[in-house]
Backbone as a ProteinNet text record, in pm:
[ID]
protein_1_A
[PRIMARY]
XXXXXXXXXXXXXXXXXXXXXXXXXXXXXXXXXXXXXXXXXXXXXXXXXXXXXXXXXXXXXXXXXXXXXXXXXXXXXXXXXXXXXXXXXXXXXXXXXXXXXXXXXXXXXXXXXXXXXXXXXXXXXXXXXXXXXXXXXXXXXXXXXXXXXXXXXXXXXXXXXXXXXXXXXXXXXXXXXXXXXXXXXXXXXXXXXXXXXXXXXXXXXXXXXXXXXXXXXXXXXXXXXXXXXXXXXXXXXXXXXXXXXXXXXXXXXXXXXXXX
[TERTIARY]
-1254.2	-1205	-1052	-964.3	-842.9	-812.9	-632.8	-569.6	-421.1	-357.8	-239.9	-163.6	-74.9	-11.2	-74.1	-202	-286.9	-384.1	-384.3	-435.6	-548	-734.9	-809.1	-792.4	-820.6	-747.4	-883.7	-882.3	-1000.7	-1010	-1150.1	-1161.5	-1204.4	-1239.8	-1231.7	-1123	-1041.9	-874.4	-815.1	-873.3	-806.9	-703.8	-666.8	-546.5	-542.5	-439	-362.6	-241.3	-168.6	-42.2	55.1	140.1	265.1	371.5	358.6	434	563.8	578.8	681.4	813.7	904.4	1057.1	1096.2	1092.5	1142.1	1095.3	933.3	895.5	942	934	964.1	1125.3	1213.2	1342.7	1338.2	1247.1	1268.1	1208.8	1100.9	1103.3	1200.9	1285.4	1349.7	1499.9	1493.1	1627.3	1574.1	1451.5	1391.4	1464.3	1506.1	1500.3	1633.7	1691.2	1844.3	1846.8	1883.9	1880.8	2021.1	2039.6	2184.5	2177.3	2293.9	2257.1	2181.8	2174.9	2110.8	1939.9	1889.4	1775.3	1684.1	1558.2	1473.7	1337.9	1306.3	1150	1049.9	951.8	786.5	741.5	650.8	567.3	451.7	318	205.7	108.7	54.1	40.3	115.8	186.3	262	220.9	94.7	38.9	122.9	138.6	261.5	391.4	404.4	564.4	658.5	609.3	689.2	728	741	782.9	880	837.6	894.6	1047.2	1034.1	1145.5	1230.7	1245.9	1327.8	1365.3	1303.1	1305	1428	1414.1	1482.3	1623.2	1611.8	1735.4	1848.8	1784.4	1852.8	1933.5	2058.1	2093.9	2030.7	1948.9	1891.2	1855.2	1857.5	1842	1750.8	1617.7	1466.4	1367.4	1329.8	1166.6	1023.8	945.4	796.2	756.4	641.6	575.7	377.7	282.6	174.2	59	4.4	-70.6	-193.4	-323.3	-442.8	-489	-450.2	-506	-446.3	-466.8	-399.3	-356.4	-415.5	-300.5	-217.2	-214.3	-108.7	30	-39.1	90.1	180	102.3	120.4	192.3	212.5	260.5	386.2	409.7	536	592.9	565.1	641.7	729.9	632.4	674.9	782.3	777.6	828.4	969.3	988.7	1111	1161.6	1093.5	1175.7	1279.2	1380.8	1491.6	1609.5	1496.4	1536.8	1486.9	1591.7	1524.5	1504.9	1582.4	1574.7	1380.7	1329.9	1145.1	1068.6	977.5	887.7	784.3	670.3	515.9	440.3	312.5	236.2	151.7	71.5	-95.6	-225.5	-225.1	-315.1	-326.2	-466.8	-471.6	-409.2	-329.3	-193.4	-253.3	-392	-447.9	-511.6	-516.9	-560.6	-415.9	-286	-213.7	-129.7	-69.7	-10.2	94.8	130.4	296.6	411.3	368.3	433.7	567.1	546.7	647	756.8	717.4	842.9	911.6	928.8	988.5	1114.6	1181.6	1278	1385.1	1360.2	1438.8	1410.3	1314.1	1332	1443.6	1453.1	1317.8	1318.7	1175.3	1166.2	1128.1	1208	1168.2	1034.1	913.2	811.2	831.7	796.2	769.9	620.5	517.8	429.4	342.8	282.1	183.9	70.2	25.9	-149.5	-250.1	-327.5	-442.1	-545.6	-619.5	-704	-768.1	-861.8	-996.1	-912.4	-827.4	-785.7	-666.9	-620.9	-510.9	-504.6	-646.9	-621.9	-636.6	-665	-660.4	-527.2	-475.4	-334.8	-216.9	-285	-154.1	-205.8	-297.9	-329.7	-311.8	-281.1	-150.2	-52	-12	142	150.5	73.8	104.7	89.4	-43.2	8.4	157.6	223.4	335.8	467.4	434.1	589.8	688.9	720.2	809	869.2	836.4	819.9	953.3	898.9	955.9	1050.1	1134.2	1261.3	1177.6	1128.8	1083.7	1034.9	969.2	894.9	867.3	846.1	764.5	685.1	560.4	435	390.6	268.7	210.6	66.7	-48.9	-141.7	-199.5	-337.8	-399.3	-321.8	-335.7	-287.8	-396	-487.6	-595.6	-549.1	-475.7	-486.4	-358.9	-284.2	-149.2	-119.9	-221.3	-251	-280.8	-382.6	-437.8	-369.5	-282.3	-183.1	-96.3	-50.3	89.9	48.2	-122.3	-139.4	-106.2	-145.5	-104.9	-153.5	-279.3	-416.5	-471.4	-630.9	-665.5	-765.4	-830.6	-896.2	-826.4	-857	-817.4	-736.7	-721	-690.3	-762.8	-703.1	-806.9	-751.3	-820.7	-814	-678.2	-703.2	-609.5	-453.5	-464.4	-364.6	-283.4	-330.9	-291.1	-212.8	-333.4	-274.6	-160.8	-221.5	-38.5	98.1	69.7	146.4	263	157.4	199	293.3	263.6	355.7	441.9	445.9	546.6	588.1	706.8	747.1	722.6	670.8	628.3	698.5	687.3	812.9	720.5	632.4	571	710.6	695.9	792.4	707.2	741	640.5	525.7	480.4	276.2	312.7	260.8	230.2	96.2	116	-11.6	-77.7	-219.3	-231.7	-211.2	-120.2	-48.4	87.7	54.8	215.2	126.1	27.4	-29.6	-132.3	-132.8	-207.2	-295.4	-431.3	-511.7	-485	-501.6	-484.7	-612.1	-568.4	-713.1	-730.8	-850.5	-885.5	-824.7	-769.5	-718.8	-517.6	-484.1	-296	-275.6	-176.5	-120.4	28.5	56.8	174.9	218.5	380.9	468.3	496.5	453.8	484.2	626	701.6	777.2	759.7	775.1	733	871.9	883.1	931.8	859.7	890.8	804.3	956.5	806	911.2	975.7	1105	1178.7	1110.6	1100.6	1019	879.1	730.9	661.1	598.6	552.4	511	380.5	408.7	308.6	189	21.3	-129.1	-123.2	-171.9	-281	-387.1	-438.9	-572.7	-611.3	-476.5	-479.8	-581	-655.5	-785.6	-880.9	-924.8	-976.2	-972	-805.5	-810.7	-845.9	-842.1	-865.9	-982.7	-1079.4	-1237.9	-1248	-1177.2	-1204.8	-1137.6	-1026.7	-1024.1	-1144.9	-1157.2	-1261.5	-1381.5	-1399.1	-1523.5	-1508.6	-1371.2	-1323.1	-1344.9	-1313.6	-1330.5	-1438	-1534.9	-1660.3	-1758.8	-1729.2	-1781.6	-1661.2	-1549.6	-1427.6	-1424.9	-1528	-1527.1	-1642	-1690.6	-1730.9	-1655.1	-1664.3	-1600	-1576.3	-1475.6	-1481	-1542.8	-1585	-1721.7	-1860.8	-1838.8	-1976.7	-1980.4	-1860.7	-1817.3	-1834.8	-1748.6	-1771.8	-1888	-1942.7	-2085.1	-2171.1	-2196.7	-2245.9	-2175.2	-2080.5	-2008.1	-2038	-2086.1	-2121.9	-1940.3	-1856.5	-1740.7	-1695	-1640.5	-1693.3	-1558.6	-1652.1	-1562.6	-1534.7	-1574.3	-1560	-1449.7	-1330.7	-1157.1	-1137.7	-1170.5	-1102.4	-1165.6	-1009.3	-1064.3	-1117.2	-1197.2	-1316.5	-1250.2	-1117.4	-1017.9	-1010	-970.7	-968.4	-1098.2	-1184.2	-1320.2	-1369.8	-1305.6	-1358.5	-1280.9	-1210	-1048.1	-1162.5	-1129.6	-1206.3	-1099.5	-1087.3	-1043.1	-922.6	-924.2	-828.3	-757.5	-799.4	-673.6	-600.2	-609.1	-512.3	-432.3	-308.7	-160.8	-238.4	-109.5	-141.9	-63.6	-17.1	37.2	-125.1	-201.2	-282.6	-387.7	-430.6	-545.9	-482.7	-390.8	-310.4	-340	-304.9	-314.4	-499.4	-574.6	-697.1	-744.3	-687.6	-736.4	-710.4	-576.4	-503.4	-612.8	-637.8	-759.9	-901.4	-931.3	-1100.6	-1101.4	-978.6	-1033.1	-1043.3	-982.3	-976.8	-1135
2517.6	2450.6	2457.8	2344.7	2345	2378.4	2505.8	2530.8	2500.5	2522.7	2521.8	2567.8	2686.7	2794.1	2865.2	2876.5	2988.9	2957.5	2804.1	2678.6	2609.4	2573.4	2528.7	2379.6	2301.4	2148.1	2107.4	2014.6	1983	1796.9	1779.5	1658.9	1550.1	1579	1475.8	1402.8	1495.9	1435.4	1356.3	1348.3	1304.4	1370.4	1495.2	1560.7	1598.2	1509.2	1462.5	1544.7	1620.4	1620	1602.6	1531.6	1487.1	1617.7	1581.6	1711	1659.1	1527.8	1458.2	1425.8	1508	1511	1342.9	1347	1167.1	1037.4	1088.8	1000.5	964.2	1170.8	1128.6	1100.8	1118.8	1061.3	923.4	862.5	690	603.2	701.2	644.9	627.8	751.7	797.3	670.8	646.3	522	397.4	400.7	232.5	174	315.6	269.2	288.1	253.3	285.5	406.5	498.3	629	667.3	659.6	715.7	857.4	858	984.4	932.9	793.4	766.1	701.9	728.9	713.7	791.6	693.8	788.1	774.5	863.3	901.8	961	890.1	976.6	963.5	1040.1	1092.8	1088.2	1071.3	1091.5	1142.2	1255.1	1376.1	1443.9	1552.4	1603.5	1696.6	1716.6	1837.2	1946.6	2021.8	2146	2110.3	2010.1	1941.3	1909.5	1870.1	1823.1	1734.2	1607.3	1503.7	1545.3	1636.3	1654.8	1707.5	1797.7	1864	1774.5	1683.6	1605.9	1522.6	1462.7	1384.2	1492.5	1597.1	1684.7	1730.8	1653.9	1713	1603	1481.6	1357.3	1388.9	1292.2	1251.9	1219.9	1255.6	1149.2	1201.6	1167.8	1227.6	1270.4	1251.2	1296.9	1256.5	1347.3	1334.7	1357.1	1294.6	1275	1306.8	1389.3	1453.2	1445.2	1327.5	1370.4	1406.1	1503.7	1585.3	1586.9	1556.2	1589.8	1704.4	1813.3	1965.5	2029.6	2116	2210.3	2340.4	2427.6	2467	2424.9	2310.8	2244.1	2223.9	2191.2	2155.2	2277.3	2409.4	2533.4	2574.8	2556.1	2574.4	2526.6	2379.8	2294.2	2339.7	2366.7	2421.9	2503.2	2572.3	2757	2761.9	2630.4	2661.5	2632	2481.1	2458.8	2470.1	2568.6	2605.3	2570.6	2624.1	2658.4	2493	2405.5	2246.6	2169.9	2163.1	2126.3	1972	1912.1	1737.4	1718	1824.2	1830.5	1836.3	1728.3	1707.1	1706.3	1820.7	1833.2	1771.3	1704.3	1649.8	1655.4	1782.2	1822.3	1704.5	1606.8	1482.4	1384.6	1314.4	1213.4	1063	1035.1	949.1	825.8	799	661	675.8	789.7	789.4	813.8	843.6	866.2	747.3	764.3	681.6	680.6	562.8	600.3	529.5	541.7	454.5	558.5	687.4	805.8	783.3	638.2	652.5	509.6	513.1	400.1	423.4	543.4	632.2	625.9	623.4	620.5	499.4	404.9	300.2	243.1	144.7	170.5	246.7	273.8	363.2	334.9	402.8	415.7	519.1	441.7	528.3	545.4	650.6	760.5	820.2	783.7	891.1	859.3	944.8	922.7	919	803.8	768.4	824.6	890.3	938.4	766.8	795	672.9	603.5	712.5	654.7	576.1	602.5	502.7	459.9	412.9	313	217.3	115.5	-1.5	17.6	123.1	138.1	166.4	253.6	262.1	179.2	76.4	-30.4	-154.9	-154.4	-213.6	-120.1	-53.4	14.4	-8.2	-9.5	-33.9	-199.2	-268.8	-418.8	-413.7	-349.8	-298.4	-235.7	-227.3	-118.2	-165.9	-296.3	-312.6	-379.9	-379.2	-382.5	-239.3	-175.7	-23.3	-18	-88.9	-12.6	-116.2	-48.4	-108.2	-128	-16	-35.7	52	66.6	204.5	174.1	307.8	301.6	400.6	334	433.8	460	533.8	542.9	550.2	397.4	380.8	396	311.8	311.9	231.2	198	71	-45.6	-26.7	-136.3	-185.7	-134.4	-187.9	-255.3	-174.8	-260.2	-384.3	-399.6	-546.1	-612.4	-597.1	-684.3	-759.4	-639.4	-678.6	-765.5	-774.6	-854	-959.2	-1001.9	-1076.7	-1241.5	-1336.3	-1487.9	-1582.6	-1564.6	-1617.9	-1553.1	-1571.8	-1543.3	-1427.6	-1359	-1250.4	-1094.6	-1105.3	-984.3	-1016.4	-1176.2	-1232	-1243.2	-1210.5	-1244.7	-1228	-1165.3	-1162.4	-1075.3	-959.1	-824.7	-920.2	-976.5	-1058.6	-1108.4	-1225.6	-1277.8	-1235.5	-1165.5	-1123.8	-1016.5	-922.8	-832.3	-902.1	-1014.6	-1091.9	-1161.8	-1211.3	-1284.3	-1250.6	-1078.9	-1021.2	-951.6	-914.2	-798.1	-850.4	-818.6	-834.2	-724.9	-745.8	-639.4	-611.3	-497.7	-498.9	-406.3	-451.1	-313.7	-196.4	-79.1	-24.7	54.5	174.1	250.3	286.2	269.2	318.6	411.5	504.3	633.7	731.6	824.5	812.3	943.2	970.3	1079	1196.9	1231	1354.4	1402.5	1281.7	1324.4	1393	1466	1475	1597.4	1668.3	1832.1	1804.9	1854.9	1755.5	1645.3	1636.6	1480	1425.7	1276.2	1171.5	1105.7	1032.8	970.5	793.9	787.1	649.3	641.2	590.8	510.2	503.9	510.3	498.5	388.7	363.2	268.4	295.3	269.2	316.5	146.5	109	-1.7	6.4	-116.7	-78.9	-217.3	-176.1	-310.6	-289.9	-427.7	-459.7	-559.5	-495.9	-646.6	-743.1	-862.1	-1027.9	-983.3	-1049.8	-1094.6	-1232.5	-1277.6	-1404.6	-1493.3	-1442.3	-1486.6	-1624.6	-1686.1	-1840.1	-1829.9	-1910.2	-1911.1	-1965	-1920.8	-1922.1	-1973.5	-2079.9	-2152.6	-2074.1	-2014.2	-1929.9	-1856	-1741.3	-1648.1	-1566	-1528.3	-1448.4	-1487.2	-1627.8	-1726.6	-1751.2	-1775.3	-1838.8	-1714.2	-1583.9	-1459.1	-1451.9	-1514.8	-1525.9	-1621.7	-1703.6	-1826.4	-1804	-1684.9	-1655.5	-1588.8	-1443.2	-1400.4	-1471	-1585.5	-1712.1	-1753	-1796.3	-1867.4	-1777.6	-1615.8	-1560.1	-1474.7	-1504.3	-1445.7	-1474.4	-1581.6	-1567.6	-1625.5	-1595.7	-1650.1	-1771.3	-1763.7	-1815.8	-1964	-1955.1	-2097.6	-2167	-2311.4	-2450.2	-2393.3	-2452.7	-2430.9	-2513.2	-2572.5	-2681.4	-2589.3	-2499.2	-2418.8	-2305	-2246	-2135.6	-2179	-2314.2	-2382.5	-2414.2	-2430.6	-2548.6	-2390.9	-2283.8	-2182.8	-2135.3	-2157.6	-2091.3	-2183.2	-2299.6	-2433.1	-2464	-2467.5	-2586.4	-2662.4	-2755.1	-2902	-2931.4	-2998.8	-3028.1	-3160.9	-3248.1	-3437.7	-3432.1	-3406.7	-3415.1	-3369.2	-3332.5	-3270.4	-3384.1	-3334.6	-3433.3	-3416.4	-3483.2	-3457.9	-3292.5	-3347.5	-3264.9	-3132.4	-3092	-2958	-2949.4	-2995.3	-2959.6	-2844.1	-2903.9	-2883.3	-2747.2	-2700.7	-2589.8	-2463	-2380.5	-2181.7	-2126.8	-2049.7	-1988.1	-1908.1	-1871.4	-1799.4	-1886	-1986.9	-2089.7	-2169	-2065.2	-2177.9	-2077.3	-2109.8	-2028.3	-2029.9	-1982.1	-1931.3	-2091.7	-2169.3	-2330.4	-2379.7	-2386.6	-2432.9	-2408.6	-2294.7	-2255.3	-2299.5	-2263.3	-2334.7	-2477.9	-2556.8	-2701.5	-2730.5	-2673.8	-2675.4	-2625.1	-2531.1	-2451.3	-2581	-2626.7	-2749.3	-2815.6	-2864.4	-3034.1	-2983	-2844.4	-2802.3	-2767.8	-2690.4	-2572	-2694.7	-2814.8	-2924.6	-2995.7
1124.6	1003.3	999.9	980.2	957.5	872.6	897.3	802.6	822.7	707.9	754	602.4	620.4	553.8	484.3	556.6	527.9	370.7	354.5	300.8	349	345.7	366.5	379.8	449.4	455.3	397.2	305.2	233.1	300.8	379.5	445.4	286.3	184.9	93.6	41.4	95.2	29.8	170.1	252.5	348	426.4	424.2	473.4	615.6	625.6	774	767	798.3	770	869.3	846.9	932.7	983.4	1107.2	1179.7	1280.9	1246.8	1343.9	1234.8	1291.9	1210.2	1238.7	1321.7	1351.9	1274.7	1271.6	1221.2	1009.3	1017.7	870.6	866.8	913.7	910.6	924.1	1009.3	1023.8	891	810.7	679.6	560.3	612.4	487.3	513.2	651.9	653.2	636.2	643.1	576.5	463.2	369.1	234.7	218.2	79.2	42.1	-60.7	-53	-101.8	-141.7	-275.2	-299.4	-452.8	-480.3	-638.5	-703.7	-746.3	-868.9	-832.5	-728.9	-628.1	-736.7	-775.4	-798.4	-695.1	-647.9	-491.2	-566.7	-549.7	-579.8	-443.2	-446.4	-338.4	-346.3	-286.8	-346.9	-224.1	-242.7	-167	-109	-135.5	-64.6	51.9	71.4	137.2	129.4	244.8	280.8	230.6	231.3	177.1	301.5	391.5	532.9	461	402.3	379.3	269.6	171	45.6	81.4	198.5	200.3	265.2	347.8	399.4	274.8	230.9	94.9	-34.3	-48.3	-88.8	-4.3	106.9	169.7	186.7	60.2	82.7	-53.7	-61	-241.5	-323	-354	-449.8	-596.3	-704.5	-862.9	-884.9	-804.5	-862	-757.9	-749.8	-694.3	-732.9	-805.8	-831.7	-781	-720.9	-698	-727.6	-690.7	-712.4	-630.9	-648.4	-550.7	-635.5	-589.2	-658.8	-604.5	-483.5	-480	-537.3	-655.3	-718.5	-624.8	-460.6	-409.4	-339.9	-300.3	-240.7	-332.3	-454.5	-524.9	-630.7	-615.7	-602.8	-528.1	-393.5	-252.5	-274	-320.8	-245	-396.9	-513.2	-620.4	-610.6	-592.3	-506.1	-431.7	-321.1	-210.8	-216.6	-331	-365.1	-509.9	-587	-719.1	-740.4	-681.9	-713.3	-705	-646.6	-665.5	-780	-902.9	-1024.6	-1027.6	-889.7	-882.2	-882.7	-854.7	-799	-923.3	-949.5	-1081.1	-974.4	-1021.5	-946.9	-1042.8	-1027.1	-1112.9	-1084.9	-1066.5	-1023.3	-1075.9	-1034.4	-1070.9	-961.3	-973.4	-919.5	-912.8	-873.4	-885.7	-972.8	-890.9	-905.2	-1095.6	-1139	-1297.9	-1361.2	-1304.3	-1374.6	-1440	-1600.2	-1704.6	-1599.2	-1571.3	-1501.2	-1604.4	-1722.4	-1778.8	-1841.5	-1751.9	-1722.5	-1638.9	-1588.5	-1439.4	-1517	-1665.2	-1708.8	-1736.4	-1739.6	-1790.4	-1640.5	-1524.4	-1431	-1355.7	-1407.5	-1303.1	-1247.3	-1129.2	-1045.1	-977.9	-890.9	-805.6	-672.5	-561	-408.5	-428.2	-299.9	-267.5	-127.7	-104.8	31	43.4	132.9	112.8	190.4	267.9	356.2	328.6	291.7	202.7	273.3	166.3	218.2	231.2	380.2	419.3	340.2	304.7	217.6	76.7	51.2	-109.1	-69	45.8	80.4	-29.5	-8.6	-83	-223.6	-315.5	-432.1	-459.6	-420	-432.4	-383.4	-271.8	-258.3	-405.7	-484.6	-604.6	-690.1	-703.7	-832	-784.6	-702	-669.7	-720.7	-691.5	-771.6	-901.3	-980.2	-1150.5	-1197.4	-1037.5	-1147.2	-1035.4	-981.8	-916.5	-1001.2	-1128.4	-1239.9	-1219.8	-1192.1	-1165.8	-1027.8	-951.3	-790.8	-781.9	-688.2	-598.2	-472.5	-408.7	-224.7	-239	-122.2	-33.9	110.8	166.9	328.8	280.5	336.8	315.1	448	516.1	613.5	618.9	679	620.4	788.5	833.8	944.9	992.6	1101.7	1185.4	1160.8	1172.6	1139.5	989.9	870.3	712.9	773	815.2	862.8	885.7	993.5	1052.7	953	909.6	778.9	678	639.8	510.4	554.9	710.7	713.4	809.5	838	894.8	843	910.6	851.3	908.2	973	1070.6	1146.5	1166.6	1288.2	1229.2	1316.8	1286.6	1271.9	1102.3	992	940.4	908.1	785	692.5	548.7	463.4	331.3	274.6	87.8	80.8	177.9	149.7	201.2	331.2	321.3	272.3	192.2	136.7	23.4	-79.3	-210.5	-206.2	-71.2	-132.1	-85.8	12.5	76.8	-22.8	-135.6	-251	-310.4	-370.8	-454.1	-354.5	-260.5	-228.6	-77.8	-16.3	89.5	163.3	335.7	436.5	569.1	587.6	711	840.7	931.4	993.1	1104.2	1039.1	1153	1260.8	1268.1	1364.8	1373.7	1496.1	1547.8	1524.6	1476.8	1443.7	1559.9	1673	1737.5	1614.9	1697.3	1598.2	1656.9	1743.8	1782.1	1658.8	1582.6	1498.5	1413.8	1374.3	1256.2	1303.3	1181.1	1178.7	1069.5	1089.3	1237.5	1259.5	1427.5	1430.3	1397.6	1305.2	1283.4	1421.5	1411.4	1506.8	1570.7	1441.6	1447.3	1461.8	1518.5	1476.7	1410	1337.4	1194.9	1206.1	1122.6	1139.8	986.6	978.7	912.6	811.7	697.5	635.2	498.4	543	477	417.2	228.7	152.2	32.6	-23.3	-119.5	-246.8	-339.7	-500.4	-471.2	-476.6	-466.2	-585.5	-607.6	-702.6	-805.6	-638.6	-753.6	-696.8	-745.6	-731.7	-789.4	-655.1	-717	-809.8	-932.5	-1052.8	-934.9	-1008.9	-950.4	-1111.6	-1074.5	-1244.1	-1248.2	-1340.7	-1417.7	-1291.8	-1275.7	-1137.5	-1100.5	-1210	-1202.5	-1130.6	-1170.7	-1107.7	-966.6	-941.8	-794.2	-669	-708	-615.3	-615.1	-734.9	-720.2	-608.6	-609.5	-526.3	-386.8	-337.6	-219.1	-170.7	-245.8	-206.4	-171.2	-205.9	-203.6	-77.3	-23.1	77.9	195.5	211.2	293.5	341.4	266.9	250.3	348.9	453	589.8	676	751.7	733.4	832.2	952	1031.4	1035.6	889.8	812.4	794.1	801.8	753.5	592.9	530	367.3	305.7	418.7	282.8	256.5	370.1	347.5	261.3	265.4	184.5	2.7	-24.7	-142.9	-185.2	-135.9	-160.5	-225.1	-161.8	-162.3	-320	-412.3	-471.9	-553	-578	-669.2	-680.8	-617.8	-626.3	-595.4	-690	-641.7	-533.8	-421	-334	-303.1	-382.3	-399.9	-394.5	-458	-440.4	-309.5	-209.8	-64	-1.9	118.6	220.3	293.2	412.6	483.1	598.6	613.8	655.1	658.1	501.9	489.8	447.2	396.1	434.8	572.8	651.4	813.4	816.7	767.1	797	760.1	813.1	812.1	758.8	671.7	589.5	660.1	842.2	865.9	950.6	906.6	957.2	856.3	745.6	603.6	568.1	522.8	474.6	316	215.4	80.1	38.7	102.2	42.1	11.5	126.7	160.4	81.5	18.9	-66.5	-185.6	-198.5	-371	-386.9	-261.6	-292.5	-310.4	-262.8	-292.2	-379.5	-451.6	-580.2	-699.1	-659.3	-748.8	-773.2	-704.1	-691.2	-753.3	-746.2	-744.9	-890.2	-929.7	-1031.8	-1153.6	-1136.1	-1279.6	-1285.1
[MASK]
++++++++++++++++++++++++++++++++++++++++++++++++++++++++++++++++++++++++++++++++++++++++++++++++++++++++++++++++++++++++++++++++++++++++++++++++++++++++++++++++++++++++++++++++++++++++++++++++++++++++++++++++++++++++++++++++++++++++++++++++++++++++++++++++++++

């Protein structure tokens, strides 16, 4: 059973921990970091990340950890740094309507696997919230998010595509990491658009991606027809088109014509 500082590594939380100085230095220059910088974190494990993050300028660091000794540990470890706010909670239930006082904020943090995509969907509830971040997810979500055809395009694509800008930096192997996981990791560095293009009755049209990609490698007449929408306004054309061969112009101009 893995430990590390004489700490039980608990496999429900996902804990990987990062043991490559390089790697966490190449996150920390992704971003722009000056005095008036405010950094959250979310898991800190041992605090490898925290302490580099602490060894930068910056006015404050957030802190959320859902193991209560871990976040015992990295308290402990850096007391005597009052820029350090710990927040023993699960990030994904927490009010952040706490981080309204220093916005915005740079994120740093090496996501635990299993709730990547829950937590890159808080990060779109709360990018009024953020300036940037580099996070560190699988290599497989990686692909996904910043794909733009082809196979492992899709819903996840698209939509974080929409709101936020993506930058992939480094493969990550899993030698950088105590224990190593079984999978690559890659280093994503994102920004919230400034300015996102209006979706007419937006709720709607993500029902209607998800519709579209729901066998991806179907014609979209088949995908529609299955969903009861009416497809008399399209042309025989995009009729014929598979879902991972259409951009986000492309589903808009079809959402246009269907949803009336």
């Amino acid at each position: 059973m893995a430990h590390s500082e004489g700490i039980r590594l608990k496999k429900k939380y996902g804990q990987h921990f990062l043991r490559d100085t390089r790697v966490v230095q190449h996150m920390i220059d992704a971003v722009t970091i000056g005095p008036n910088t405010s950094v959250f974190e979310i898991g800190c494990g041992d605090g490898f990340l925290t302490q580099a993050i602490l060894h930068t300028n910056i006015a404050r660091l957030f802190v959320f950890e859902i193991d209560p000794e871990w976040a015992k540990l990295v308290q402990d470890k850096f007391k005597s740094d009052k820029r350090l706010h710990m927040f023993e909670t699960n990030f994904l239930d927490q009010d952040l309507s706490m981080l309204d006082e220093h916005k915005p904020w740079t994120v740093l943090a090496n996501l635990p696997y299993q709730v990547t995509f829950p937590i890159l969907h808080r990060f779109h509830e709360e990018r009024h919230r953020l300036a940037e971040g580099v996070v560190m997810v699988q290599e497989e979500v990686a692909q996904k998010i910043t794909k733009t055809h082809g196979r492992g395009y899709g819903f996840s694509s698209l939509y974080f595509q929409h709101y936020f800008e993506w930058k992939q930096l480094d493969k990550i192997p899993p030698t950088a990491f105590h224990p190593a996981p079984k999978v690559f990791s890659r280093l994503l560095y994102f920004k919230p658009k400034k300015t996102v293009v209006h979706i007419p009755a937006e709720a709607a049209f993500w029902e209607f991606i998800t519709t579209c990609f729901k066998q991806p490698r179907r014609m979209l007449r088949n995908n529609l027809r299955q969903a009861h929408y009416d497809e008399s306004k399209l042309s025989e054309e995009t009729l014929s088109l598979r879902a991972q061969q259409m951009s986000m112009d492309d589903f808009l101009a079809v959402w246009n014509k269907i949803r009336t």
